[in-house]
C-alpha atoms as an extended CHARMM CRD file, in Angstrom:
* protein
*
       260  EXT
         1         1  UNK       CA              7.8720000000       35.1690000000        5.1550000000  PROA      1               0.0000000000
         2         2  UNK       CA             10.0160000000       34.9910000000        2.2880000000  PROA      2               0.0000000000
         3         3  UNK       CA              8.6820000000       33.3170000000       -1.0660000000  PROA      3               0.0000000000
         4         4  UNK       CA             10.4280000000       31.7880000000       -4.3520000000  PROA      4               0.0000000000
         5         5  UNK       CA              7.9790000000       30.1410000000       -6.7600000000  PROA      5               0.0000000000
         6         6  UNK       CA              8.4110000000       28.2920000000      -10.2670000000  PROA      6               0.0000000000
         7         7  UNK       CA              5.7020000000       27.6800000000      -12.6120000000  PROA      7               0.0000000000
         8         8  UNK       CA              4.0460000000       24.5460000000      -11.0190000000  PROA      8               0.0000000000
         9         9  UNK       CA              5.1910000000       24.0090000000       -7.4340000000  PROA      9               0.0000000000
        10        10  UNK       CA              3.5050000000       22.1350000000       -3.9750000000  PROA      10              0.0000000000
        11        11  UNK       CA              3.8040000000       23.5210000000       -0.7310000000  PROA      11              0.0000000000
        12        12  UNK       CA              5.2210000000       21.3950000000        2.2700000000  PROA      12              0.0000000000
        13        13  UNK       CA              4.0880000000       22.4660000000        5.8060000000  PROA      13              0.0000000000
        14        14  UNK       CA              6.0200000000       20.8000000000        8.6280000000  PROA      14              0.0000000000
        15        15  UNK       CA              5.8230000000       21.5720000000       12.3610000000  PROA      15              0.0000000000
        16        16  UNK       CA              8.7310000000       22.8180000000       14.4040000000  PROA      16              0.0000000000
        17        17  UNK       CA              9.5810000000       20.3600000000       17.2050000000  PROA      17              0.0000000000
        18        18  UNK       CA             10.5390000000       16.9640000000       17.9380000000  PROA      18              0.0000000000
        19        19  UNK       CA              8.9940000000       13.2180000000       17.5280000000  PROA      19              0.0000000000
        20        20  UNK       CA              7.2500000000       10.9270000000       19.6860000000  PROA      20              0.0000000000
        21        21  UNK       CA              6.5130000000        7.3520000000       18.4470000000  PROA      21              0.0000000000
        22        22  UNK       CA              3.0280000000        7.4410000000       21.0140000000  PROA      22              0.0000000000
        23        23  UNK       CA              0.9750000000        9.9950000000       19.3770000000  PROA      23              0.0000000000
        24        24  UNK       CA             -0.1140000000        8.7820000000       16.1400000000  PROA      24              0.0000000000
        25        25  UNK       CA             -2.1550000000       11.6960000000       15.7090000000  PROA      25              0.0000000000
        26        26  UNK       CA              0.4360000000       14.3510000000       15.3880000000  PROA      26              0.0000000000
        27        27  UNK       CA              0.9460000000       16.7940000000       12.7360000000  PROA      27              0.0000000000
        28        28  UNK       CA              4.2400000000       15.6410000000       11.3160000000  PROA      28              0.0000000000
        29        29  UNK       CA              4.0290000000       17.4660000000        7.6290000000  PROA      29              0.0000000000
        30        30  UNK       CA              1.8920000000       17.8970000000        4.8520000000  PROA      30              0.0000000000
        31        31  UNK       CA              2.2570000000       19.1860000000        1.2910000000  PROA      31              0.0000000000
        32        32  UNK       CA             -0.5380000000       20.4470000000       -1.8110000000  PROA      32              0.0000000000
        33        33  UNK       CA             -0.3820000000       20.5040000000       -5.5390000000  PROA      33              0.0000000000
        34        34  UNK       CA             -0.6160000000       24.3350000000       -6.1770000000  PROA      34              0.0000000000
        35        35  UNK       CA             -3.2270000000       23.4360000000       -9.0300000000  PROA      35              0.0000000000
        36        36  UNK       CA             -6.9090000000       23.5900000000       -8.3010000000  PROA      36              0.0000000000
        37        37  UNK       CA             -9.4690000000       21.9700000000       -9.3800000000  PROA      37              0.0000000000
        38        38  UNK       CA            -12.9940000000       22.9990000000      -10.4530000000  PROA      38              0.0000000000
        39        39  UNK       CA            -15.6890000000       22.6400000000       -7.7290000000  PROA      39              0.0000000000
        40        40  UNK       CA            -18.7270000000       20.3650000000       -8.8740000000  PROA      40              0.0000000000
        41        41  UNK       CA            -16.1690000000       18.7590000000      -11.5070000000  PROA      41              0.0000000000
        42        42  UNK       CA            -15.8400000000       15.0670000000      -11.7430000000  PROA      42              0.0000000000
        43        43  UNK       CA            -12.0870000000       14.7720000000      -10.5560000000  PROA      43              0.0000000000
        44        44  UNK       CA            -13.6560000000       16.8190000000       -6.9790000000  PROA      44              0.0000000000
        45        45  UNK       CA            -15.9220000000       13.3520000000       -6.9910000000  PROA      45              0.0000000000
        46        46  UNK       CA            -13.5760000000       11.7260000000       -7.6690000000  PROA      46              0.0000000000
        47        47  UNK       CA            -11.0470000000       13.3020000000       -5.2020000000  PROA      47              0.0000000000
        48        48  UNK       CA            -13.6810000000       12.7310000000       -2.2240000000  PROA      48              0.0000000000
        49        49  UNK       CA            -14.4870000000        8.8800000000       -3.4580000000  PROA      49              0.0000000000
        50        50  UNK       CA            -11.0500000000        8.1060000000       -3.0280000000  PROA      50              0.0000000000
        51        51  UNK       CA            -10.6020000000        9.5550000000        0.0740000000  PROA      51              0.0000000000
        52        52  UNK       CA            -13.8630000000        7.8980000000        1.7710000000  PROA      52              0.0000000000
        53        53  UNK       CA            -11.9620000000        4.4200000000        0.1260000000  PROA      53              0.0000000000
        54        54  UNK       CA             -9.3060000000        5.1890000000        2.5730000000  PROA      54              0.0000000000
        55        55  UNK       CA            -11.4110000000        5.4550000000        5.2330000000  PROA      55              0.0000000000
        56        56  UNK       CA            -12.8700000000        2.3700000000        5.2100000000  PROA      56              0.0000000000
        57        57  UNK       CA            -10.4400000000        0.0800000000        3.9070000000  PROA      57              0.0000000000
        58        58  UNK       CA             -8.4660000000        1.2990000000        6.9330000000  PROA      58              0.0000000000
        59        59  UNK       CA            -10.6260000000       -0.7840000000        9.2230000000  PROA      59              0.0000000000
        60        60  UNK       CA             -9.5900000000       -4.0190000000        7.5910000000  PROA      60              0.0000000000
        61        61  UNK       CA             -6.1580000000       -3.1480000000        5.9770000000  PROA      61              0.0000000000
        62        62  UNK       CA             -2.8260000000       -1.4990000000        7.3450000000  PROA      62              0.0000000000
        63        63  UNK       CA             -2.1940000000       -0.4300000000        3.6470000000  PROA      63              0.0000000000
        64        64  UNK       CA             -3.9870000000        0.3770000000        0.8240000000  PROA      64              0.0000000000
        65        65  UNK       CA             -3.8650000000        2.1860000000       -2.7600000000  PROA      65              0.0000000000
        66        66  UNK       CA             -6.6620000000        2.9020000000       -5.2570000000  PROA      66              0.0000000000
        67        67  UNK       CA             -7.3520000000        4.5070000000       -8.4730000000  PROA      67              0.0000000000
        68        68  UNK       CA            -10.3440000000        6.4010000000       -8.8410000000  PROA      68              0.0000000000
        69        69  UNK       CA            -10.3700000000        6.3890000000      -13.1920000000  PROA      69              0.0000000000
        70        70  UNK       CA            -11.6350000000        9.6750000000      -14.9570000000  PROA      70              0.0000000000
        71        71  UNK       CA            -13.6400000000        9.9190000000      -18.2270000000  PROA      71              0.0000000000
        72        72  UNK       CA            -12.0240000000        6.6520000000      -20.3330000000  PROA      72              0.0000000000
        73        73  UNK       CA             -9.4010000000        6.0050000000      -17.5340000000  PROA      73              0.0000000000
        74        74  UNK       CA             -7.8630000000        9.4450000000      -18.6610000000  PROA      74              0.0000000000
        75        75  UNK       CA             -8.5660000000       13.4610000000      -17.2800000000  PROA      75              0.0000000000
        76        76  UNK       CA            -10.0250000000       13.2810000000      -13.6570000000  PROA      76              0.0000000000
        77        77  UNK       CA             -8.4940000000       10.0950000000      -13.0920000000  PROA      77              0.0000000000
        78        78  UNK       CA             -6.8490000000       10.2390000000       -9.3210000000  PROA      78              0.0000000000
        79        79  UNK       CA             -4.0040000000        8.2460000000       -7.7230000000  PROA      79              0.0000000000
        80        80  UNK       CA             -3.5420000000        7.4630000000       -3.7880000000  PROA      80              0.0000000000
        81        81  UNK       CA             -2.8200000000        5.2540000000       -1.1430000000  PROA      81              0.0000000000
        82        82  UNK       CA             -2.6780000000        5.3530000000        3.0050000000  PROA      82              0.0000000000
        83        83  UNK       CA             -0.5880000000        3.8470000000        5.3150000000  PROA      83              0.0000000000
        84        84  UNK       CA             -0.2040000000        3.0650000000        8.8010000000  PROA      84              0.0000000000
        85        85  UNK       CA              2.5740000000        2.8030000000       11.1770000000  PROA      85              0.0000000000
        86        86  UNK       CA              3.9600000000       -0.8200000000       11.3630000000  PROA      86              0.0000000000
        87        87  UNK       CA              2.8140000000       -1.6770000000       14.8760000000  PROA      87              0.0000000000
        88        88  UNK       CA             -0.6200000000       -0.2200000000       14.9130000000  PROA      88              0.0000000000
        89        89  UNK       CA             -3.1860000000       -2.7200000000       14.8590000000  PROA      89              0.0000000000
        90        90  UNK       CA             -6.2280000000       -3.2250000000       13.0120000000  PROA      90              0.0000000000
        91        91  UNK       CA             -7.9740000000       -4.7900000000       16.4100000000  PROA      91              0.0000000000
        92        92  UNK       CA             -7.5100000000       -1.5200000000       18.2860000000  PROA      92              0.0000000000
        93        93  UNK       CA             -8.9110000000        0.5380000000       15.5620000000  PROA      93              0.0000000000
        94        94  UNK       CA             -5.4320000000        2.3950000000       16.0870000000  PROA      94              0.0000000000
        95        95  UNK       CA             -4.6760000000        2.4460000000       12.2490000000  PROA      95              0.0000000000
        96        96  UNK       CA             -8.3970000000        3.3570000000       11.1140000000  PROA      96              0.0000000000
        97        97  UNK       CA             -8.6370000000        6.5590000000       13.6990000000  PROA      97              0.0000000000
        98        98  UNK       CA             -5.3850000000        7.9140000000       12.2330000000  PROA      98              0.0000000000
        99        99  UNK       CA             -6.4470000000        7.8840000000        8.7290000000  PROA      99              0.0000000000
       100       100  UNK       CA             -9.7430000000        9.2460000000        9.7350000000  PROA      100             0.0000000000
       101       101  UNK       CA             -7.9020000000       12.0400000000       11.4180000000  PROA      101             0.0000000000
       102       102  UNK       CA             -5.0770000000       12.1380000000        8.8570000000  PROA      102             0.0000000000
       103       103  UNK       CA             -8.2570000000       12.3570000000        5.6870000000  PROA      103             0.0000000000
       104       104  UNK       CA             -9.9540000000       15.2660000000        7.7850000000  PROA      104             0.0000000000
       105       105  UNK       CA             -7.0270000000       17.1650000000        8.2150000000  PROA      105             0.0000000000
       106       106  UNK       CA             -5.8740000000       16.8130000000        4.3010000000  PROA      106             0.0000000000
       107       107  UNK       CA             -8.9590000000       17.8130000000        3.0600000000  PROA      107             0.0000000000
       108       108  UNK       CA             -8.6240000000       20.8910000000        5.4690000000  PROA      108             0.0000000000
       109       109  UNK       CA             -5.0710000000       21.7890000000        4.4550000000  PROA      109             0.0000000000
       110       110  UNK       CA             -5.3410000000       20.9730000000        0.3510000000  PROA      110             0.0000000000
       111       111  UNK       CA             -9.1450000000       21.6240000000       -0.5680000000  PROA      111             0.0000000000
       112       112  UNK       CA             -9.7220000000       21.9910000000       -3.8720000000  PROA      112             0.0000000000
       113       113  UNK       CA             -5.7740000000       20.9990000000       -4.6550000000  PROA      113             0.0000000000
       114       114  UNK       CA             -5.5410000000       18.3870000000       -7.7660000000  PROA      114             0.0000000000
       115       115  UNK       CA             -2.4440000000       16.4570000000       -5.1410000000  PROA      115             0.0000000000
       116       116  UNK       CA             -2.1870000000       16.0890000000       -1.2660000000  PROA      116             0.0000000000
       117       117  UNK       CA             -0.0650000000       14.3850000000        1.0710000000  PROA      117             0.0000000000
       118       118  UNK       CA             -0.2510000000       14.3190000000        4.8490000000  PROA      118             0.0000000000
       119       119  UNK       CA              2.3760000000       13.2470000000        7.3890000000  PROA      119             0.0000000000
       120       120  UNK       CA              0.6580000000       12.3310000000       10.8160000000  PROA      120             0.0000000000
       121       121  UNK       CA              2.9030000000       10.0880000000       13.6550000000  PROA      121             0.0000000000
       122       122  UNK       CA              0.7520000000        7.1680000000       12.8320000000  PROA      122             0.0000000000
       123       123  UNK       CA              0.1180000000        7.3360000000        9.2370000000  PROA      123             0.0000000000
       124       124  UNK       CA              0.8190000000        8.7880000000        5.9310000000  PROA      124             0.0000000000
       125       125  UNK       CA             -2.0620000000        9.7810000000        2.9930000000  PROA      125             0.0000000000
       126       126  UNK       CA             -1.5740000000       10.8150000000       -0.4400000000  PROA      126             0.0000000000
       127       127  UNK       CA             -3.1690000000       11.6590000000       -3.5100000000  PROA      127             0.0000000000
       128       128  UNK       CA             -2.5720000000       13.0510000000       -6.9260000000  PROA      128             0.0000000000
       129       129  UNK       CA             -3.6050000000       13.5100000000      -10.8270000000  PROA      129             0.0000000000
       130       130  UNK       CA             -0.7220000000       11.9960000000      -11.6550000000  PROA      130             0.0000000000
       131       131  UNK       CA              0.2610000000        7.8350000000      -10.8450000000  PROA      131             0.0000000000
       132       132  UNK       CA              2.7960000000        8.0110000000       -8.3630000000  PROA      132             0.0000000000
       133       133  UNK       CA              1.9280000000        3.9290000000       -7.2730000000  PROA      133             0.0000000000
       134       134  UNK       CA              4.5340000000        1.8670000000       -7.3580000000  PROA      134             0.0000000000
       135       135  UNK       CA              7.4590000000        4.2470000000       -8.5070000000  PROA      135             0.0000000000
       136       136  UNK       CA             10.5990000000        4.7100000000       -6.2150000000  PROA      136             0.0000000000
       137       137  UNK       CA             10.8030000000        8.7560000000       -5.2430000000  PROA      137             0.0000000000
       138       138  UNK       CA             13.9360000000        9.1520000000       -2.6660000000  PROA      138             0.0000000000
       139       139  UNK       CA             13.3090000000       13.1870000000       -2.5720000000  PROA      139             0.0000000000
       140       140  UNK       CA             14.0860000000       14.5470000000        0.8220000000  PROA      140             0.0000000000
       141       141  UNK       CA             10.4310000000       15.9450000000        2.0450000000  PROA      141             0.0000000000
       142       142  UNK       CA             11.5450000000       16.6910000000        5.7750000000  PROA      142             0.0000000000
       143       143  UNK       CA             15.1450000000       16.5200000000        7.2040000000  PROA      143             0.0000000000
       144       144  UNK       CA             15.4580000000       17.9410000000       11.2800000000  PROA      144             0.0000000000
       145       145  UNK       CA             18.0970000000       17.4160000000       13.6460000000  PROA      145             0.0000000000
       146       146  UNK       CA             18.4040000000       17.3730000000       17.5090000000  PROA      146             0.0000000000
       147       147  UNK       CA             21.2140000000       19.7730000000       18.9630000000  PROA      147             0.0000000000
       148       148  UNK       CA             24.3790000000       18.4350000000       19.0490000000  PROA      148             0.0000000000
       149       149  UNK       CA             25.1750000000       16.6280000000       22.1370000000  PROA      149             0.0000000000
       150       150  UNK       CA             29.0260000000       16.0640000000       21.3160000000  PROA      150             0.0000000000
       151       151  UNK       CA             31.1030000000       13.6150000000       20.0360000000  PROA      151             0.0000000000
       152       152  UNK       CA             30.5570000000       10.6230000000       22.5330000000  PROA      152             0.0000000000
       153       153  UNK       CA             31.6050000000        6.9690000000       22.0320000000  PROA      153             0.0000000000
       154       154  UNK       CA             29.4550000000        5.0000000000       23.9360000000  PROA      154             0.0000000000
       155       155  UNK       CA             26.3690000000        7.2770000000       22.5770000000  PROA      155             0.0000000000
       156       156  UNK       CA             27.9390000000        7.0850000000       18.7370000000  PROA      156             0.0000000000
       157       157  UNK       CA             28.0080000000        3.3730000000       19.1230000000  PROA      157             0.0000000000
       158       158  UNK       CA             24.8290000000        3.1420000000       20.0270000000  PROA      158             0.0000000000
       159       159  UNK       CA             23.4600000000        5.3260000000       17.3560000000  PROA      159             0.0000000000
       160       160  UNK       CA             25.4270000000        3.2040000000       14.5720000000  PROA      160             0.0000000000
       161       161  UNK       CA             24.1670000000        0.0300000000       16.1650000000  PROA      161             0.0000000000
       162       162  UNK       CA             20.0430000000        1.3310000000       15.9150000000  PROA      162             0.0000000000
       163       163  UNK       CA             20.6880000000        2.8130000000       12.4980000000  PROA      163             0.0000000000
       164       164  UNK       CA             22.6180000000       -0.3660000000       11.4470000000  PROA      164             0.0000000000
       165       165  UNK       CA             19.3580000000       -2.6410000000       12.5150000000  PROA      165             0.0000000000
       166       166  UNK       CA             17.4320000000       -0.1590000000        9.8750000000  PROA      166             0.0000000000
       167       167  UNK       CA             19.4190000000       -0.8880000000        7.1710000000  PROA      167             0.0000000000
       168       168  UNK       CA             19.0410000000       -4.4220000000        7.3040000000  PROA      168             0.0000000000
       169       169  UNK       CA             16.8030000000       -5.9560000000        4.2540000000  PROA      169             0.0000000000
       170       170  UNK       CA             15.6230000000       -8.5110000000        7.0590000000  PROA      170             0.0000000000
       171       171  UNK       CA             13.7210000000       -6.0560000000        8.7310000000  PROA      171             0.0000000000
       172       172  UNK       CA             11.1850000000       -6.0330000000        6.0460000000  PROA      172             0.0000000000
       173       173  UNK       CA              9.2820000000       -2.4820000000        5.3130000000  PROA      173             0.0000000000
       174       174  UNK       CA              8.8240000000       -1.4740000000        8.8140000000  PROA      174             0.0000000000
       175       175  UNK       CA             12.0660000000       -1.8220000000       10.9610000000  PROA      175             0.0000000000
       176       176  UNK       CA             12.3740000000       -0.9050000000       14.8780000000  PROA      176             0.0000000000
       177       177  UNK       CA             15.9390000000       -0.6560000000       16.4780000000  PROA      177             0.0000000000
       178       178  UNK       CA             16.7970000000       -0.4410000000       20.0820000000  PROA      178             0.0000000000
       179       179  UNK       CA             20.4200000000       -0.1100000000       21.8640000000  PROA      179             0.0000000000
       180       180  UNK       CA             20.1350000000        1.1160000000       25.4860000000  PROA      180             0.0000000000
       181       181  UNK       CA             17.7200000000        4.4030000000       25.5910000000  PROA      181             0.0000000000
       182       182  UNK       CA             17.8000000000        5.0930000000       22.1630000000  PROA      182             0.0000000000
       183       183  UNK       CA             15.8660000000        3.7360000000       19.7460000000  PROA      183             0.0000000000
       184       184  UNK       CA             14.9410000000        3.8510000000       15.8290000000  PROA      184             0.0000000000
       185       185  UNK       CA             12.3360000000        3.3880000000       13.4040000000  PROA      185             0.0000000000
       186       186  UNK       CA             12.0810000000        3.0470000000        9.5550000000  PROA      186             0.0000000000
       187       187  UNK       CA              9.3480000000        2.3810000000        7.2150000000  PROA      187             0.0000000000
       188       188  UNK       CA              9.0380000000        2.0810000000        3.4110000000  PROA      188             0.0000000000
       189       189  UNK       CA              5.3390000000        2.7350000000        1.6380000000  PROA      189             0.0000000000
       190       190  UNK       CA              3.2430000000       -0.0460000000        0.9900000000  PROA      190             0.0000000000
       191       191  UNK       CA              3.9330000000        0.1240000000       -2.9860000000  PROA      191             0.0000000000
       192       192  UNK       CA              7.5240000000       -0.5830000000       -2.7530000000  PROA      192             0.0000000000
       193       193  UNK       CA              9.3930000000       -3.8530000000       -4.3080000000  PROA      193             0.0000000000
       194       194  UNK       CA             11.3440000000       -5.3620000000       -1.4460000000  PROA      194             0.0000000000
       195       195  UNK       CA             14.4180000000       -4.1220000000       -3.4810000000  PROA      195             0.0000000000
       196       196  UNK       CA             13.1520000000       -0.4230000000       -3.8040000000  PROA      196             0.0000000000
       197       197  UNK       CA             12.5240000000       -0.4350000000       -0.2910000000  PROA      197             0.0000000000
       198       198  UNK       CA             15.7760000000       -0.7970000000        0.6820000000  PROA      198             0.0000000000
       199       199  UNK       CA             17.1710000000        1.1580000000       -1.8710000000  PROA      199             0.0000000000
       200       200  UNK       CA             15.2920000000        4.0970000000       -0.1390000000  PROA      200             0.0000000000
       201       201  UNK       CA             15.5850000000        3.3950000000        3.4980000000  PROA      201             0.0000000000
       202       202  UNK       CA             19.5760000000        3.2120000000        2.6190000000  PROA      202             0.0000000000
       203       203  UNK       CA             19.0150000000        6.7360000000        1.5710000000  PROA      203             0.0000000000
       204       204  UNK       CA             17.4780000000        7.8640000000        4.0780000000  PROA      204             0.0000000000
       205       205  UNK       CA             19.6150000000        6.0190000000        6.9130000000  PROA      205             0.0000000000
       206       206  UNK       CA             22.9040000000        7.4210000000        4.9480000000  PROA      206             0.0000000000
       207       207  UNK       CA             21.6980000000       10.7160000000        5.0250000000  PROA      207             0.0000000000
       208       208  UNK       CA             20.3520000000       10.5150000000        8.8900000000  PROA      208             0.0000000000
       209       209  UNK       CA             23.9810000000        9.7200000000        9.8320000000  PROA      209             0.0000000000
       210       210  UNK       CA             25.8280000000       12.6090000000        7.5000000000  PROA      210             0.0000000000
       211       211  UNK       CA             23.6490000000       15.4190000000        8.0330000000  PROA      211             0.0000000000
       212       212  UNK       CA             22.4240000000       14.9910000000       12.0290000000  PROA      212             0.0000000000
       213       213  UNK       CA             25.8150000000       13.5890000000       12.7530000000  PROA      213             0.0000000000
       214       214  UNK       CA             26.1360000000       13.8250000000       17.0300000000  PROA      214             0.0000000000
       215       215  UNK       CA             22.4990000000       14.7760000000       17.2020000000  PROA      215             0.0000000000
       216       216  UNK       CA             20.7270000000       13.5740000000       20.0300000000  PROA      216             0.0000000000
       217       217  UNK       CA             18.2300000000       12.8880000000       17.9740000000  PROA      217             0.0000000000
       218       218  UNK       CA             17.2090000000       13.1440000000       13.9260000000  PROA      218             0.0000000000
       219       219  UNK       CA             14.3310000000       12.0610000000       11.3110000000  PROA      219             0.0000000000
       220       220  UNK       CA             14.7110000000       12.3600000000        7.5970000000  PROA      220             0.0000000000
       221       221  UNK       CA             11.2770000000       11.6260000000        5.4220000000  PROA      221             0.0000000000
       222       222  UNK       CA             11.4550000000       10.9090000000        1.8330000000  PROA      222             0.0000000000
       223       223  UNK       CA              8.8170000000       10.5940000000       -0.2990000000  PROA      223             0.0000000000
       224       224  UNK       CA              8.2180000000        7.1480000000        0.0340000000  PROA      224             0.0000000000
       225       225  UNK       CA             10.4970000000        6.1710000000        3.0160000000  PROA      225             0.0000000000
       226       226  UNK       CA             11.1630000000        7.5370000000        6.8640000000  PROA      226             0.0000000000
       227       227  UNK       CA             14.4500000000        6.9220000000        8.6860000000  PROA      227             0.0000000000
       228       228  UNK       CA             14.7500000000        8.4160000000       12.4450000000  PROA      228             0.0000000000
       229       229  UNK       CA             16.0730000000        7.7400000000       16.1260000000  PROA      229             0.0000000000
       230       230  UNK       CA             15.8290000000        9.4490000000       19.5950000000  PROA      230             0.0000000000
       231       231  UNK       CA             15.9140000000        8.6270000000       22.7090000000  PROA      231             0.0000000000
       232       232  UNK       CA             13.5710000000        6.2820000000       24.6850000000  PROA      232             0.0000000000
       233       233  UNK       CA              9.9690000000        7.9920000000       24.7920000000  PROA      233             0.0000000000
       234       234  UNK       CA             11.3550000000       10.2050000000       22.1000000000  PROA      234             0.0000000000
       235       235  UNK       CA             10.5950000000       13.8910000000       22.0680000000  PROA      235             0.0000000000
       236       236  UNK       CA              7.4330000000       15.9470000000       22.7530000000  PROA      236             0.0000000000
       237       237  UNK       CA              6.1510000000       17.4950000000       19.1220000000  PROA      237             0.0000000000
       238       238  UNK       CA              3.4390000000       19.8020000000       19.8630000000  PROA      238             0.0000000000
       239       239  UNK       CA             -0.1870000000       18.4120000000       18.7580000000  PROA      239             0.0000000000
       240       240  UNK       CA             -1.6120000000       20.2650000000       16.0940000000  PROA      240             0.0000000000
       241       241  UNK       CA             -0.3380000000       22.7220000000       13.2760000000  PROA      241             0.0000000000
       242       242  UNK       CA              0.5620000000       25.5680000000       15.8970000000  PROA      242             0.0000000000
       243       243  UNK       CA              1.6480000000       28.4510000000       14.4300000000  PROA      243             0.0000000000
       244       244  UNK       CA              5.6120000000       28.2430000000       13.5600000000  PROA      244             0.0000000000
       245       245  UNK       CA              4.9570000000       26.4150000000       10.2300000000  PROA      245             0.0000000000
       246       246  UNK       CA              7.8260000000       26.2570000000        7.5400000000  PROA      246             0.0000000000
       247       247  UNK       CA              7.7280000000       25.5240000000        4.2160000000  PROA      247             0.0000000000
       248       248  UNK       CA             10.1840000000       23.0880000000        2.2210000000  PROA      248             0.0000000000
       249       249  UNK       CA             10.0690000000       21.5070000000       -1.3000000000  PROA      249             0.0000000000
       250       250  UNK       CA              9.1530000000       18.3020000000       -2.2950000000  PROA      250             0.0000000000
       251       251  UNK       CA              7.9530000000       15.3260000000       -4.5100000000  PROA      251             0.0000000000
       252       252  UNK       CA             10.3130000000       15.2210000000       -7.4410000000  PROA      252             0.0000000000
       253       253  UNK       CA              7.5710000000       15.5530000000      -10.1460000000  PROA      253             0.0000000000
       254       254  UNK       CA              6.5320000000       19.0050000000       -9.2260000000  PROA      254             0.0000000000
       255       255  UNK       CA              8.3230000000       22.2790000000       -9.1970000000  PROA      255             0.0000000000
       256       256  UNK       CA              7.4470000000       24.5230000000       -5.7410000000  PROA      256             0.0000000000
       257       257  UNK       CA              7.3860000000       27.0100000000       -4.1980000000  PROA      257             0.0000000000
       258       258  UNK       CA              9.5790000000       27.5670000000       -0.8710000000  PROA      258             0.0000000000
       259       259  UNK       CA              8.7050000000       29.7780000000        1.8960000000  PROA      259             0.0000000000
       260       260  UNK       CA             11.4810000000       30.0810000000        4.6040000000  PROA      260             0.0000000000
């Protein structure tokens, strides 16, 4: 494994494979702040507070963001929020099990970090030291591409016509697009202005289309937005970390480290 590191820097772990929209469960990426905390110190209680909030505000709400405030709202104050996949529902306890899972395997992955975020198919976590709520961050956190299947009308036409659904500011914050067997889905963060979110899902879409090009299939995550298609009943992505893990940079208000 090869390393370059800055002064402050997050690490982003992202499993090799393709998507599947069934498993909400799967490991899709997840990234931690580089700086530690102390054990027994306040922000730690405060860390573990926040994270229970998530827990159970999943049972009654799709989306959700807290602050946790330190010592006079300032040092061990912590930032987060949690969000689940547009068509999970609260009824089928769908959205709370993911966040459970999606919690678990944070703490796992970032404990003691001061800044987490996890990735899972059903539903995205984050926290920090540092108020990230309600500020538009269009960094590119995971970009993958299918193999090229060829330049093919029919096929292109179809991709332009899913993609084209996503960029509609109709769609609201979670869009689904569907033209023959392939299909597409987009979703903004909860914390978004309408106007923001479609600011960053344009991003994302524009970029899905340059860089996978004749993919068969292609995702591109931002840091507060998701743009991808495949084709119908998507792509196997194996459950779990595994053990090909990459590492990639992201969130724009921390330097990283990169491990290729």
């Amino acid at each position: 494994m090869f390393c370059t590191k800055t002064l402050l820097f997050i690490t982003v772990l992202f499993l090799l494979g393709t998507f599947t929209f069934a498993a909400v469960d799967t490991f899709v990426y997840g990234g931690c702040s580089q700086t530690k905390y102390f054990p027994g110190s306040p922000y730690e209680s405060n860390v573990n507070s926040l994270l229970t909030s998530f827990v159970s505000s999943a049972s009654l709400y799709t989306y959700n963001n807290f602050t946790v405030n330190g010592i006079s709202g300032g040092d061990g104050s912590v930032y987060g929020l949690y969000q689940c996949r547009g068509d999970l529902s609260l009824g089928s306890g769908d959205c709370a099990r993911c966040v459970a899972r999606a919690v678990s395997r944070l703490g796992s992955l970032c404990a003691g970090a001061t800044g987490g975020a996890l990735q899972l198919e059903g539903c995205f976590v984050k926290y920090d030291n540092s108020t990230f709520l309600g500020v538009e961050d269009k960094t590119v956190v995971v970009r993958r591409c299918g193999s090229p299947v060829g330049y093919n009308s029919d096929e292109m036409t179809r991709r332009d016509s899913v993609v084209g659904y996503l960029s509609t500011s109709s769609g609201g914050s979670y869009r689904v697009g569907v033209s023959g067997e392939l299909q597409g889905v987009a979703q903004c963060t909860g914390d978004l202005s309408a106007s923001e979110c479609q600011d960053c899902l344009m991003e994302a879409i524009g970029r899905l289309k340059t860089d996978c090009g004749t993919a068969a299939w292609g995702e591109v995550y931002l840091a507060k937005c998701y743009a991808r298609y495949s084709g119908r009943g998507g792509h196997s992505r194996a459950n779990g970390y595994g053990n090909a893990l990459l590492c990639s940079a992201a969130f724009v208000s921390l330097n990283f480290l990169i491990c290729v």
